[in-house]
TORVEX-419710 format. One record per residue: chain; x, y, z of N, C-alpha, C in turn; residue in one letter. Coordinates in pm, 1 decimal. Layout:
BEGIN
- ch:n.east:n.north:n.up:ca.east:ca.north:ca.up:c.east:c.north:c.up:aa
- A:X:Y:Z:X:Y:Z:X:Y:Z:A
...
This chain:
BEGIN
- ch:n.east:n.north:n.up:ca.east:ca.north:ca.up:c.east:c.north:c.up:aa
- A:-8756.2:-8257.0:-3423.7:-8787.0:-8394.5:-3387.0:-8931.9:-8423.1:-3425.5:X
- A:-8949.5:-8492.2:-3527.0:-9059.2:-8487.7:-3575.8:-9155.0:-8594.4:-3525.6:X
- A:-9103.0:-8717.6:-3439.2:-9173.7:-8824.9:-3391.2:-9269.9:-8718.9:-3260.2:X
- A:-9186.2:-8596.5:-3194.7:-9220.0:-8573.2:-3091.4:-9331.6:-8410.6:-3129.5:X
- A:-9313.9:-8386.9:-3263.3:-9393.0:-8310.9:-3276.6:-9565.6:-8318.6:-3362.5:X
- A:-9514.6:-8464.0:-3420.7:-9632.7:-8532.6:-3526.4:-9697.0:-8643.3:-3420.0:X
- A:-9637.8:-8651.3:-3341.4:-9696.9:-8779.2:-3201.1:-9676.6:-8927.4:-3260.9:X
- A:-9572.6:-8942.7:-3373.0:-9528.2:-9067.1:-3392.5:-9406.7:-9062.5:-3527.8:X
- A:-9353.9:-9176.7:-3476.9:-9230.1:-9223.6:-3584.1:-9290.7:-9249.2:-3750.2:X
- A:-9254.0:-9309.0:-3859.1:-9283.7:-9338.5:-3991.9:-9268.8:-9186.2:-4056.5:X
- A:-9271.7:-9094.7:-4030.6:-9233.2:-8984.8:-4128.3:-9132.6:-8976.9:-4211.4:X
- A:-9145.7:-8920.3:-4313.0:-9066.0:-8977.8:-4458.6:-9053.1:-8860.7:-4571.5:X
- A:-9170.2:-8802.5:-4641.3:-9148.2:-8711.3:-4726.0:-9140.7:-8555.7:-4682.0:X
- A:-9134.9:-8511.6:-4760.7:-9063.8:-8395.5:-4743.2:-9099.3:-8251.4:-4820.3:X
- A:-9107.1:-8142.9:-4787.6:-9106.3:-8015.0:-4864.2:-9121.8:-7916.9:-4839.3:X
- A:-9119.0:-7795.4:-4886.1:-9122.3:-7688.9:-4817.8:-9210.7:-7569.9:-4954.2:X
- A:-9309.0:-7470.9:-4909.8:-9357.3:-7400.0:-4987.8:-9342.7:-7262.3:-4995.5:X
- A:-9257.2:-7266.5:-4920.3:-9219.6:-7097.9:-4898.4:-9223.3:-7069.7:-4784.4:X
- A:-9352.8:-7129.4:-4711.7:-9411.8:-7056.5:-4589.7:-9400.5:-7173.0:-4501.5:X
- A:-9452.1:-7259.7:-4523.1:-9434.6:-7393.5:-4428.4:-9367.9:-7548.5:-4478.1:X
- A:-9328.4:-7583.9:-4354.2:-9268.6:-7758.5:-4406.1:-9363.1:-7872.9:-4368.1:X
- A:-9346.3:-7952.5:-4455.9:-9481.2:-8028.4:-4482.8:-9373.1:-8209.4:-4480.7:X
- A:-9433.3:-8316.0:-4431.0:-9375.1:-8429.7:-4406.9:-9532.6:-8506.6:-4423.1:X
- A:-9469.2:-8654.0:-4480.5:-9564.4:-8718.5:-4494.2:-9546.8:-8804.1:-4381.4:X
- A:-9641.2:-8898.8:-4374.4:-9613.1:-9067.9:-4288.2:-9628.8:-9149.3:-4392.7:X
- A:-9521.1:-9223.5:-4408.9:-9510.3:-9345.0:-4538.4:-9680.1:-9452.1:-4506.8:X
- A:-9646.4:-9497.9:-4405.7:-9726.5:-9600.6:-4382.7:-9855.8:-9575.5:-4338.7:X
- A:-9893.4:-9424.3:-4360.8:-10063.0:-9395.0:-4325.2:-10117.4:-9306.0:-4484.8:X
- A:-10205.9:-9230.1:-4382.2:-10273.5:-9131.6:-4514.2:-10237.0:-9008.3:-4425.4:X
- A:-10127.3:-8988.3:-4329.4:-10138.0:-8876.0:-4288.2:-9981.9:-8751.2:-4329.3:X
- A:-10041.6:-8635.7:-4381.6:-9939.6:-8510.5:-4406.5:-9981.6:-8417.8:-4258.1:X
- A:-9849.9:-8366.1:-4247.8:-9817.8:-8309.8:-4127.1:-9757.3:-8169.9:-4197.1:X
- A:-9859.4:-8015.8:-4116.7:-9746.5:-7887.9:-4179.0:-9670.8:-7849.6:-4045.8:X
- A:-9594.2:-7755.2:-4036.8:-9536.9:-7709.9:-3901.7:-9448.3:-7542.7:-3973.1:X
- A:-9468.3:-7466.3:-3884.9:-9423.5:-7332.9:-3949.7:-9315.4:-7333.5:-3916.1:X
- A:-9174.0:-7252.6:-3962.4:-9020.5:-7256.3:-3958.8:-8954.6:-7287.8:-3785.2:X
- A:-9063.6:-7264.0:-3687.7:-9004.8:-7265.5:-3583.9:-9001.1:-7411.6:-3544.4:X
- A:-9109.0:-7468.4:-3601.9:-9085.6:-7620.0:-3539.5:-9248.1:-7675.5:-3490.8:X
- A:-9287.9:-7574.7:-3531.4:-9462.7:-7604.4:-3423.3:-9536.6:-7645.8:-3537.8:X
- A:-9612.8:-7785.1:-3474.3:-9741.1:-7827.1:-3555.0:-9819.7:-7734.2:-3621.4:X
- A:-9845.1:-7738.7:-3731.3:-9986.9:-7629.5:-3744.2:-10099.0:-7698.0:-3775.8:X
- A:-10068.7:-7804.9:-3864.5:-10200.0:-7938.9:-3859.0:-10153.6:-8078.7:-3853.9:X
- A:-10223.0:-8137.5:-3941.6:-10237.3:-8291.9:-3927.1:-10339.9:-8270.5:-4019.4:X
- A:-10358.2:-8321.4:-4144.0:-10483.1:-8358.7:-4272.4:-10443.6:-8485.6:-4327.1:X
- A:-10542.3:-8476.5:-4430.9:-10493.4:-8557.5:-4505.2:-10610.9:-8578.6:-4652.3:X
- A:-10556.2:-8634.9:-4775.7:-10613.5:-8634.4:-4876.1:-10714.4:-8726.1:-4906.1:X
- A:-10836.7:-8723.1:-4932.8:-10901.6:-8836.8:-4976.1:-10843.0:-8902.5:-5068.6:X
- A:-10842.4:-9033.8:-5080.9:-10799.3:-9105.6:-5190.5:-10595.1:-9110.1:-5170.7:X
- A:-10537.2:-9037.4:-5107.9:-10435.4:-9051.4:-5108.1:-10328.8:-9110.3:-4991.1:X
- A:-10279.6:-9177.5:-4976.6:-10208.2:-9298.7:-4857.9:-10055.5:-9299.2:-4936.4:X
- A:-10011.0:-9324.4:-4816.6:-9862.1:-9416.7:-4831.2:-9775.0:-9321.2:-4917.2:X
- A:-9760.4:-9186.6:-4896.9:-9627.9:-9081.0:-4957.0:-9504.7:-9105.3:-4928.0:X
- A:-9430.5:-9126.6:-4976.6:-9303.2:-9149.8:-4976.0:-9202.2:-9035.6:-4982.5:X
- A:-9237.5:-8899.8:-5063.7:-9219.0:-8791.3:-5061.6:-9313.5:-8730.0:-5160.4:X
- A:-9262.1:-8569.2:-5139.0:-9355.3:-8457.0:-5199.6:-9254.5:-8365.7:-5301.0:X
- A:-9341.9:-8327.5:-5391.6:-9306.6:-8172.1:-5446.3:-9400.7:-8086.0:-5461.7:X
- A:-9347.3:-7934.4:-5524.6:-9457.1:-7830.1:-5500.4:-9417.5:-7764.6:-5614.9:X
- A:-9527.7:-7753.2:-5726.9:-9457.1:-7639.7:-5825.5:-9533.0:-7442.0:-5806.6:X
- A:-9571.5:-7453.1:-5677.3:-9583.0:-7273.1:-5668.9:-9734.1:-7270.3:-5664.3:X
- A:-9796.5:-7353.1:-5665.3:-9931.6:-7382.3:-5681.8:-10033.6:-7548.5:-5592.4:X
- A:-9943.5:-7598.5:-5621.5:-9970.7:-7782.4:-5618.2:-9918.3:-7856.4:-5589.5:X
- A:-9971.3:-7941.2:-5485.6:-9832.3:-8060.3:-5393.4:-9846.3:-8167.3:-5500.3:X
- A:-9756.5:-8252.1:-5532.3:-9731.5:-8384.3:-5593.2:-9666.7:-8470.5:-5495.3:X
- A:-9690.9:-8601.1:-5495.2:-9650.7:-8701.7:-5440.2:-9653.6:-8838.3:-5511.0:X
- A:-9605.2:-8945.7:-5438.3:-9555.8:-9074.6:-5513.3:-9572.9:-9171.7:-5412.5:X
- A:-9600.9:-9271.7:-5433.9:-9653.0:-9380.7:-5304.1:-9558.8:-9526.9:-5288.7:X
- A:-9433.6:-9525.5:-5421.2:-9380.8:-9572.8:-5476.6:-9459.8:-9695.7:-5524.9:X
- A:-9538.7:-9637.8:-5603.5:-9586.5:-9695.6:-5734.9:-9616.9:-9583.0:-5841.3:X
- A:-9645.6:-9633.4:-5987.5:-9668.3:-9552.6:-6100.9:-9755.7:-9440.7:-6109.4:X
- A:-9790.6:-9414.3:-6002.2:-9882.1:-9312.4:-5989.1:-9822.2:-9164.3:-5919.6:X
- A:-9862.8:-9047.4:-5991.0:-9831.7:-8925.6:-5881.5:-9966.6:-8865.4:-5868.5:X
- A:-9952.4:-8797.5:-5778.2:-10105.5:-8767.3:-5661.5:-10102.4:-8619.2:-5743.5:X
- A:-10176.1:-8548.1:-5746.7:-10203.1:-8407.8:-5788.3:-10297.7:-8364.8:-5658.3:X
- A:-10237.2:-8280.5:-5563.8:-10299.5:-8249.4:-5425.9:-10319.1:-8088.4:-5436.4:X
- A:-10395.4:-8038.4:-5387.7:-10432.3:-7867.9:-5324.5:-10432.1:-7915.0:-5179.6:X
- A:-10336.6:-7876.6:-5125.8:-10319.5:-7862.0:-4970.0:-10425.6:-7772.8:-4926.9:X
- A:-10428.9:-7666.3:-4972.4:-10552.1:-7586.6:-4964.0:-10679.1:-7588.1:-4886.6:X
- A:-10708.5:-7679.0:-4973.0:-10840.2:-7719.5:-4969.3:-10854.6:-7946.5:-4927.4:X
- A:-10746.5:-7967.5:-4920.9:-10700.5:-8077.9:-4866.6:-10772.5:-8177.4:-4996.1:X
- A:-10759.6:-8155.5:-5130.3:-10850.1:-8227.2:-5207.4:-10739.3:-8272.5:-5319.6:X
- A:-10786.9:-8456.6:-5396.1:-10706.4:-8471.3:-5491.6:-10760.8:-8423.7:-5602.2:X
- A:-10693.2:-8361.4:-5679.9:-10684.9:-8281.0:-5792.6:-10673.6:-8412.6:-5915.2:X
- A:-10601.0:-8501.0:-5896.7:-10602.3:-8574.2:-6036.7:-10487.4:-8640.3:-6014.0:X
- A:-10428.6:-8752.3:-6118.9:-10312.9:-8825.2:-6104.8:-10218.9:-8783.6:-6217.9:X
- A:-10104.9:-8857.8:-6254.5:-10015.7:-8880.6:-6334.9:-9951.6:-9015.9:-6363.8:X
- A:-9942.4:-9090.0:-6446.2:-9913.7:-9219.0:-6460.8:-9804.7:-9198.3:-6534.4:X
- A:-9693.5:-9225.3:-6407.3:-9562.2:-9235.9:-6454.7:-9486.3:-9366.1:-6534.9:X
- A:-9424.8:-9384.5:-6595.6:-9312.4:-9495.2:-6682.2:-9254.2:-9544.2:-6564.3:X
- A:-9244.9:-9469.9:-6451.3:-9147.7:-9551.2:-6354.3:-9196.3:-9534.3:-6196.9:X
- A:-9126.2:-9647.8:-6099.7:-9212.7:-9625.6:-5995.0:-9154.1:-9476.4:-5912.1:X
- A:-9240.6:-9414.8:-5854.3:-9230.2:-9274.7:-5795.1:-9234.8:-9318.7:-5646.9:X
- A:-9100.2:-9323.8:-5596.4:-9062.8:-9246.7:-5446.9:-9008.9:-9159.6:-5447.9:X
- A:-8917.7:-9142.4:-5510.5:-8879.4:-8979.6:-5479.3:-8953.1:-8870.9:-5591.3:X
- A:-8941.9:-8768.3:-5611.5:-8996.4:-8681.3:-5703.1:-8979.8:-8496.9:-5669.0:X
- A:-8960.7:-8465.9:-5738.6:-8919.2:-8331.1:-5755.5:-8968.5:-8262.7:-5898.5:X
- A:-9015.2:-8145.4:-5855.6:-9050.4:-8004.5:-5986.1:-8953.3:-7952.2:-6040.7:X
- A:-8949.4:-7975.6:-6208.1:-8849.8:-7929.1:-6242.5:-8903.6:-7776.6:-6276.4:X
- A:-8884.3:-7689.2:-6241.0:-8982.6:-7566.8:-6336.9:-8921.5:-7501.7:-6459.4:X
- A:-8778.9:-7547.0:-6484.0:-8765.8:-7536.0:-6610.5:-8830.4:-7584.8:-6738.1:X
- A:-8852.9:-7764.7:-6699.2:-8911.2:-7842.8:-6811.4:-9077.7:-7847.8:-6786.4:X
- A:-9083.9:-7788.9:-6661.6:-9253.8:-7799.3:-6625.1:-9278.9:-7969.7:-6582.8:X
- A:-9191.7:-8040.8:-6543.2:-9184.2:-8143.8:-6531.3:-9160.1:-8197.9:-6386.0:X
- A:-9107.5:-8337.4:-6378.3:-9095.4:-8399.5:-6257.3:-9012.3:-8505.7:-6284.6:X
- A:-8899.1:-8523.1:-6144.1:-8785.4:-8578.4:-6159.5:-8860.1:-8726.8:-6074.0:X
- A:-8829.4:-8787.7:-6110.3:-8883.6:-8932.4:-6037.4:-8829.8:-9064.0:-6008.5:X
- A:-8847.1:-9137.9:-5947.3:-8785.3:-9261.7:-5962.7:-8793.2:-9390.3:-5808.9:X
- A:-8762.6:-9476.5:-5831.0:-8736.3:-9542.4:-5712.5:-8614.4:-9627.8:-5673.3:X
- A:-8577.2:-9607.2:-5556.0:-8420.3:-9681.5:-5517.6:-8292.1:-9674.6:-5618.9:X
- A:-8293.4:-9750.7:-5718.5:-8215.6:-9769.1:-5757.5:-8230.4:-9716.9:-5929.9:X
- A:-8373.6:-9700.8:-5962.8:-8379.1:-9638.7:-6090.2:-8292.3:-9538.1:-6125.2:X
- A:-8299.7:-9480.0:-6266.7:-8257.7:-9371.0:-6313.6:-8304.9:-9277.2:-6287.2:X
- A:-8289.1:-9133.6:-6196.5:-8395.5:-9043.5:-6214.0:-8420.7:-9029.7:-6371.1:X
- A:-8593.1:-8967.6:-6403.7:-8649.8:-9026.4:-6491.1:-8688.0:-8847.0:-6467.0:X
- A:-8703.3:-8784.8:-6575.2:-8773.7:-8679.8:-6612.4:-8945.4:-8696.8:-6674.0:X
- A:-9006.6:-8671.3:-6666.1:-9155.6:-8664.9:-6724.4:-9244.0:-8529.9:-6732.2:X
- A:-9309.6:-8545.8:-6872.3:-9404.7:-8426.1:-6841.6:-9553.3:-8444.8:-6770.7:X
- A:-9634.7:-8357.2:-6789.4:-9735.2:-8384.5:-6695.2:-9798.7:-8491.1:-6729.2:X
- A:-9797.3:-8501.9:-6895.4:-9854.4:-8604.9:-6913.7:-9847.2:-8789.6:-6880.6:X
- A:-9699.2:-8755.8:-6843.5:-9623.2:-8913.5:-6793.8:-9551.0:-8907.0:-6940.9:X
- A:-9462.2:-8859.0:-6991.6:-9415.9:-8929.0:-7130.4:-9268.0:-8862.9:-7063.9:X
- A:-9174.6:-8936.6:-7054.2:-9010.9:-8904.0:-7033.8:-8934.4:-8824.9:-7142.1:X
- A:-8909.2:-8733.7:-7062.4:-8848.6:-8669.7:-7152.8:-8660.8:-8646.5:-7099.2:X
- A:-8621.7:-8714.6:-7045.3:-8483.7:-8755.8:-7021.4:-8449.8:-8811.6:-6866.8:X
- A:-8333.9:-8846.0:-6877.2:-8288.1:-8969.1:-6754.6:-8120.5:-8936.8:-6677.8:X
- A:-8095.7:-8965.4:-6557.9:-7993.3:-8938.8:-6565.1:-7927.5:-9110.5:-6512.5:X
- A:-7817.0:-9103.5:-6490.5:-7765.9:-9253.4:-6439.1:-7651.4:-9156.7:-6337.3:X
- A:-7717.2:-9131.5:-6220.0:-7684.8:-9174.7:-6057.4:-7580.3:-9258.4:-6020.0:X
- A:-7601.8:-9412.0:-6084.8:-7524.4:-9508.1:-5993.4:-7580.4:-9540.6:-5838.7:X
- A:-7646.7:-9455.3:-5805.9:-7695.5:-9433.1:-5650.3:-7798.1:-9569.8:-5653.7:X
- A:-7814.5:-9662.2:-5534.0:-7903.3:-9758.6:-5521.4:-8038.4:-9771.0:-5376.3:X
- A:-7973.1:-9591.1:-5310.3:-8100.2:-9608.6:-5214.2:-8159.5:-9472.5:-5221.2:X
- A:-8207.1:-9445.7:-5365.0:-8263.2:-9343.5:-5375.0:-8448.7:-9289.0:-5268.2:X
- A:-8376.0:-9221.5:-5227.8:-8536.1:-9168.2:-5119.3:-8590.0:-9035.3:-5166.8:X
- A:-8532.9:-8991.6:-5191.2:-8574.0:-8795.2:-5171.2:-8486.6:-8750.9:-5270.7:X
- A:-8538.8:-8609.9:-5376.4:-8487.2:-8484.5:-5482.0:-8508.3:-8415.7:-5463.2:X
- A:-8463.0:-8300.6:-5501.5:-8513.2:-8164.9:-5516.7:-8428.4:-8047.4:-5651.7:X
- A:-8510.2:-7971.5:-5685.6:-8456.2:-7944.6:-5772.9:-8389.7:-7773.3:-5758.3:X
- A:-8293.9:-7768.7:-5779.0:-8218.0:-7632.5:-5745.2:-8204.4:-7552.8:-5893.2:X
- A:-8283.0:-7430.1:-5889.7:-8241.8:-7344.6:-5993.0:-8180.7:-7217.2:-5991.8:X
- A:-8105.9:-7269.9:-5844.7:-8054.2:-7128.1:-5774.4:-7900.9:-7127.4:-5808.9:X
- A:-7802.9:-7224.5:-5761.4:-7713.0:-7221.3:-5773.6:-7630.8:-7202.6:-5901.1:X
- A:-7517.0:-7149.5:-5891.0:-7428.8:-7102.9:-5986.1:-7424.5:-7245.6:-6081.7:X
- A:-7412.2:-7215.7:-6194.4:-7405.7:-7360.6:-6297.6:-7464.7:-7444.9:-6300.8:X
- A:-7596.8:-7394.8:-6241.9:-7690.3:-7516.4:-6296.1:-7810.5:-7469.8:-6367.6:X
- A:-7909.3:-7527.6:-6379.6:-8000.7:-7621.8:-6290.0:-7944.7:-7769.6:-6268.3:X
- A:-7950.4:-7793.7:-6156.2:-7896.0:-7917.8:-6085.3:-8018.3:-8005.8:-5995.8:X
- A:-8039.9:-8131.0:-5970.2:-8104.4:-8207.8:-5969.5:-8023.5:-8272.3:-5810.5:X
- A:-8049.1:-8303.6:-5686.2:-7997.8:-8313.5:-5576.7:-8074.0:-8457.1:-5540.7:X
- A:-8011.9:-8574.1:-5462.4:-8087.3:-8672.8:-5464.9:-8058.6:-8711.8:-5319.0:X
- A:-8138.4:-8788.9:-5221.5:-8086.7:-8806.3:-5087.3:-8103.5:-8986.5:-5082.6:X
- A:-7995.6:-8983.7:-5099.1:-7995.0:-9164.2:-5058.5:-7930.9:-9188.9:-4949.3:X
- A:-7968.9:-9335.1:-4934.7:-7974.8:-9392.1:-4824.0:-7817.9:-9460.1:-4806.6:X
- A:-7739.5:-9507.4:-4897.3:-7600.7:-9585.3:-4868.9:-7610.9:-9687.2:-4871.5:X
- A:-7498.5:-9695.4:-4757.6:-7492.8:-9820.9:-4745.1:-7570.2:-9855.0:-4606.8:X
- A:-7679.6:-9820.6:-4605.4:-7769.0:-9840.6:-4472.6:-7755.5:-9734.9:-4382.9:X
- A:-7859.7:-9773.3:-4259.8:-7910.5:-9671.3:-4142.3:-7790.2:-9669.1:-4065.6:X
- A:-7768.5:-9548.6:-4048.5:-7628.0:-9486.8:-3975.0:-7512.3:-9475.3:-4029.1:X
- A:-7466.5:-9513.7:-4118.4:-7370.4:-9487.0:-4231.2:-7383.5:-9375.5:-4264.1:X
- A:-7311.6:-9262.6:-4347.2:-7343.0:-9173.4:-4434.1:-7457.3:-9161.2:-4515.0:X
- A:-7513.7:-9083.6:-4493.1:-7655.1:-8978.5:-4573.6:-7643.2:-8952.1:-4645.2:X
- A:-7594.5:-8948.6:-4780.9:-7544.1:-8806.8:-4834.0:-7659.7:-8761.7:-4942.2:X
- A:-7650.9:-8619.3:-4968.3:-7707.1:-8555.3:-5100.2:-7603.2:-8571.5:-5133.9:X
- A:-7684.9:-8587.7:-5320.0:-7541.8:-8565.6:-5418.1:-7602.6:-8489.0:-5527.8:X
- A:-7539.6:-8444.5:-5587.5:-7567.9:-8323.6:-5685.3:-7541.7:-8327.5:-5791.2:X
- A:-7597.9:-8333.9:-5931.4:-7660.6:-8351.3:-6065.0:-7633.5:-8263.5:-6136.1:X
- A:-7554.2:-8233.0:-6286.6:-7592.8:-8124.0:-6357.1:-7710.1:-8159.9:-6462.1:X
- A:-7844.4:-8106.1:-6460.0:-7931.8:-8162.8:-6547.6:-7895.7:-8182.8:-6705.7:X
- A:-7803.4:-8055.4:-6700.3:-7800.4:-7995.1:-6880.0:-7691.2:-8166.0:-6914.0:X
- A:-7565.8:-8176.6:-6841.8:-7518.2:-8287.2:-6866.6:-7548.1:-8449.8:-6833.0:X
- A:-7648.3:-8397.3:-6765.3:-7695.6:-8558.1:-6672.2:-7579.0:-8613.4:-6609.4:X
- A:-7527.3:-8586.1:-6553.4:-7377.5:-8580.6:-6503.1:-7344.4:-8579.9:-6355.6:X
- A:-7319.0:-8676.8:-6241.9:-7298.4:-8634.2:-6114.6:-7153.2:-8478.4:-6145.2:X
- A:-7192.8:-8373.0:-6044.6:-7097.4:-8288.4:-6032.4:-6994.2:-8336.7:-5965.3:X
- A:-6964.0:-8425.2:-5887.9:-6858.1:-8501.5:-5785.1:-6882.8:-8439.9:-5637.0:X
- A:-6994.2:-8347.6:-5611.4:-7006.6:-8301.9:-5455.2:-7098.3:-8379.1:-5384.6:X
- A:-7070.7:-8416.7:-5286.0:-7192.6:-8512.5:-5231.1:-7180.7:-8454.1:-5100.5:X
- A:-7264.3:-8471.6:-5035.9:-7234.4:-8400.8:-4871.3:-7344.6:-8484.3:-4779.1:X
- A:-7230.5:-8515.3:-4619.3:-7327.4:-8615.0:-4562.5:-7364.2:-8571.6:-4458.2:X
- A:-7526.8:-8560.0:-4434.4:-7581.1:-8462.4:-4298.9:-7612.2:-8513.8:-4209.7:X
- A:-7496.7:-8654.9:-4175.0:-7480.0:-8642.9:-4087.3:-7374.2:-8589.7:-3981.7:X
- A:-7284.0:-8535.7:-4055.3:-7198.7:-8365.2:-4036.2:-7236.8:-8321.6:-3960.2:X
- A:-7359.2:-8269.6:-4003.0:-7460.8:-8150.1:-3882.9:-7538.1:-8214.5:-3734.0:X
- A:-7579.9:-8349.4:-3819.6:-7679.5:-8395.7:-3679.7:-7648.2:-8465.4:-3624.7:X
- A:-7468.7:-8526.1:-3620.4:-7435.4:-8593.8:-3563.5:-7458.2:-8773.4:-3577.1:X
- A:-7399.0:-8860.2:-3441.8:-7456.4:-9013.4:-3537.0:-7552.7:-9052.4:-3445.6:X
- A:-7626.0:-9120.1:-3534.9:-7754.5:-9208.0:-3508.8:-7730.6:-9344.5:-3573.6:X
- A:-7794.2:-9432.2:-3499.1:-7759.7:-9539.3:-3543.3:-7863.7:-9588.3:-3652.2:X
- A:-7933.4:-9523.6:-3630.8:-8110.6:-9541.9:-3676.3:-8126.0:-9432.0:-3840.6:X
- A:-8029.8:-9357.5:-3823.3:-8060.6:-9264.1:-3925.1:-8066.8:-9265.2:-4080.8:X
- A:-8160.5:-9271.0:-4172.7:-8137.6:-9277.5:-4299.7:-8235.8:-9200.4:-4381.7:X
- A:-8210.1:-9159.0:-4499.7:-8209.6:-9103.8:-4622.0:-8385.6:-9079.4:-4627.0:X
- A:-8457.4:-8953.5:-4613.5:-8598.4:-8968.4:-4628.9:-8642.3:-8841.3:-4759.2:X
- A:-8746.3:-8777.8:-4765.2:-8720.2:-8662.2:-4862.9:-8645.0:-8561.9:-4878.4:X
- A:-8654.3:-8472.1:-4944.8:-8575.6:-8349.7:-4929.6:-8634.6:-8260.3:-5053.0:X
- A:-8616.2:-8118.2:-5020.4:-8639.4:-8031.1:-5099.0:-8577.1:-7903.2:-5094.4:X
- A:-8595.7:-7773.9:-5178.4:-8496.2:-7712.0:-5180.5:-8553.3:-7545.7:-5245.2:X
- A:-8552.6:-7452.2:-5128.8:-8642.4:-7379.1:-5212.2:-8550.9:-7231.2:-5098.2:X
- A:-8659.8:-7100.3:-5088.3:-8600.0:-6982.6:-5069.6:-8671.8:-6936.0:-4917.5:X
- A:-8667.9:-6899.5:-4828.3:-8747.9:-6825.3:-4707.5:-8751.9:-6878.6:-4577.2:X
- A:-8711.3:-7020.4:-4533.9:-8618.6:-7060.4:-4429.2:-8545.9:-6947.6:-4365.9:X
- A:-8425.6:-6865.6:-4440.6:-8340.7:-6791.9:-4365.1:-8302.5:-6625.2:-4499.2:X
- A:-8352.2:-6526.7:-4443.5:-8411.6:-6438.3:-4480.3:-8255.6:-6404.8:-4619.2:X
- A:-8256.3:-6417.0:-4751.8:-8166.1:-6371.2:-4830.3:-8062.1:-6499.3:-4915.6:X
- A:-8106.1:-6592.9:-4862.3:-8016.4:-6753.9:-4859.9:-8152.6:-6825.6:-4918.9:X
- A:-8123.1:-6924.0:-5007.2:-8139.8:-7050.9:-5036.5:-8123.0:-7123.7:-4920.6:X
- A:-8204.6:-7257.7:-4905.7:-8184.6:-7396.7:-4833.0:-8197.7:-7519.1:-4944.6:X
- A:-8102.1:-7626.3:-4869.1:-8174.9:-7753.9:-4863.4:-8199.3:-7821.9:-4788.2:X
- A:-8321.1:-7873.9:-4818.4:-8373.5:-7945.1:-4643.0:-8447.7:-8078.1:-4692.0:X
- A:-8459.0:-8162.7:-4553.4:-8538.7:-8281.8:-4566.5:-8555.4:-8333.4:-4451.7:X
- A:-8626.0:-8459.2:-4486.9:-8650.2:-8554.5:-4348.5:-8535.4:-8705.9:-4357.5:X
- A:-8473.5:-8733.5:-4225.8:-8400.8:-8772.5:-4224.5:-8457.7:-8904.7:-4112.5:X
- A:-8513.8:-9022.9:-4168.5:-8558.1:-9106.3:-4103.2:-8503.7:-9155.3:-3982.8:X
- A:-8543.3:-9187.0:-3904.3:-8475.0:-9342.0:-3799.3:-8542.3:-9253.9:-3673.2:X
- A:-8503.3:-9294.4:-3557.7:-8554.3:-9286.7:-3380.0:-8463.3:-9145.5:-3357.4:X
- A:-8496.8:-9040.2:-3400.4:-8648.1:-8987.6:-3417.8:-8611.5:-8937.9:-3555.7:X
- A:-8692.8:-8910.4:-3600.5:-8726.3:-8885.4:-3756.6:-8697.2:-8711.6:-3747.4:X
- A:-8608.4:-8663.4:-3798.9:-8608.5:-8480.3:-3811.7:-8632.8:-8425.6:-3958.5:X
- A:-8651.2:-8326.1:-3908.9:-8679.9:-8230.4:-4029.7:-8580.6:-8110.6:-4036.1:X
């Protein structure tokens, strides 16, 4: 419950680095970490950087998107911006591809949009999806690398679902899955980041995210 562990609602992006999970607040300048059990560990935040919508991490470096053309180049580290990226398209959601060394991007209803660091696209997929929030990129699973997207639907409390991408074909796979399965219904609940990485649960892959509305979880 992340309203009750960050001391307020608006939390939105999303990620995980191995070691800790990290959530933004859309509508401030504030990132929130908390270690696997659930406990705060800070509250920072970046100079120069406001309004995240979500995060990625390529093993080194947080990225974020404010949903505008810009991505943030962050060292959590040292809580400092590193530099930007001027994307072709607007960035709310975003994800590391580490195959292409790249980043999956886009907003609501765009195409996810591939780019290199430099901002120049280097391929697209067509979704169909129109409340795009949150990606992540999976290079774990059997037959892929696959590209995972968390939209919103048809609105708050409806179905959640991730849906799942083959990159090589740009291709929905036809699996979509809706979490609200697991967490039950909320009336309030909708589509926030997500990411997708290894050390959550000792030998297993996850995918995880933040799942907006009264109260916002992780």
């Amino acid at each position: 419950n992340l309203e009750i562990i960050t001391g307020a609602l608006g939390n939105a992006g999303a990620e995980f680095d191995g070691t800790g999970l990290y959530s933004t607040r859309w509508a401030s300048n504030l990132i929130h970490e908390l270690d696997l059990t659930g406990n705060l560990v800070r509250e920072f935040s970046v100079a120069g950087v406001t309004g995240l919508r979500d995060l990625a991490y390529d093993g080194t470096y947080f990225y974020g998107g404010a949903a505008a053309g810009t991505i943030f180049v962050m060292d959590f580290a040292t809580n400092t911006l590193l530099g930007t990226i001027t994307s072709p398209v607007l960035v709310r959601y975003i994800a590391y591809d580490e195959g292409a060394d790249g980043f999956w991007v886009g907003n609501w209803a765009d195409p996810p949009t591939l780019i290199d660091r430099s901002g120049a696209t280097l391929g697209t997929i067509t979704s169909g999806l129109a409340g795009q929030y949150g990606a992540a990129y999976d290079s774990y699973s059997t037959g892929g690398p696959y590209l995972w997207i968390f939209d919103q639907g048809a609105g708050a409390g409806l179905p959640q679902f991730i849906h799942q991408f083959d990159i090589a074909s740009g291709t929905a796979t036809g699996f979509s899955y809706d979490v609200l399965t697991d967490l039950g219904p909320n009336a309030s609940a909708i589509a926030g980041g997500l990411w997708f990485g290894e050390g959550v649960v000792s030998g297993t892959v996850s995918i995880g995210g933040v799942l907006q509305g009264t109260p916002d979880v992780h």
